[in-house]
Every structure is written in structure tokens, then in C-alpha cells.
Steps between C-alpha positions, in 0.01 A plus 500: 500500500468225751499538871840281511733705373798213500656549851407882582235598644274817566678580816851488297377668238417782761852484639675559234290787376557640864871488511522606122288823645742591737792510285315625238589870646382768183205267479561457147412136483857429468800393717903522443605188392766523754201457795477186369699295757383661816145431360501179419680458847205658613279206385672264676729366239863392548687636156844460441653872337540319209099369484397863567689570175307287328181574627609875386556394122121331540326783639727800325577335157556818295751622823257780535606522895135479621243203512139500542257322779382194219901397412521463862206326578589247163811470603414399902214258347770299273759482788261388690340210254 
């Protein structure tokens, strides 16, 4: 992989695996879908409620209720492209 990753970077990268830590409360490597919002927030992006439900269908496609850490970092590196 190449050092430019697009338009995230190593420190971003670490963000997001920080915030996904601290919701990620059984340390099961998953988070409720439903966190979704308030992380996301978290990252210093504006959603409308009706974004954050779209960003749920792309990290939870199968409506499982939980995520994992690399949906969320995929899914902050396209918003952000």
C-alpha cells in the first residue's frame, strides 16, 4: 500500500480506531450500528439523520446491528475522497 492513502492519513487512521475503541464496550471488535451517528460526529463530520442512515446500510449491510473498525474506517476514507 502506498503512503498516500487518498485523503486520510496515519493520524486519521488512528482516530478513528480510537473513538471506535471507546464505543466498542464488550471489546468484541464490534459496535451497535446505532453508535453510528454520535461516532461519526465524533470525527468531525456534519451528517444529516438521514446520511447516518445511509452510512448504516454501508457499514451494517446484512442489518446485523453491529459494525466493525475497517467498515468504518472505508466508509470515513470515501466520504472523505
Amino acid at each position: 500500500m502506498s503512503k498516500n492513502q487518498g485523503s486520510m492519513d496515519e493520524v486519521q487512521v488512528a482516530q478513528i480506531r480510537e473513538i471506535f475503541t471507546l464505543f466498542d464496550k464488550n471489546s468484541d471488535g464490534y459496535v451497535n450500528t446505532s453508535e453510528l451517528g454520535t461516532i461519526i460526529r465524533g470525527l468531525d463530520m456534519q451528517p444529516t439523520q438521514a446520511e447516518v442512515k445511509e452510512m448504516e446500510k454501508d457499514v451494517d449491510p446484512n442489518d446485523s446491528g453491529s459494525f466493525e473498525q475497517n467498515s468504518l474506517i472505508s466508509l470515513v476514507y470515501r466520504k472523505n475522497k
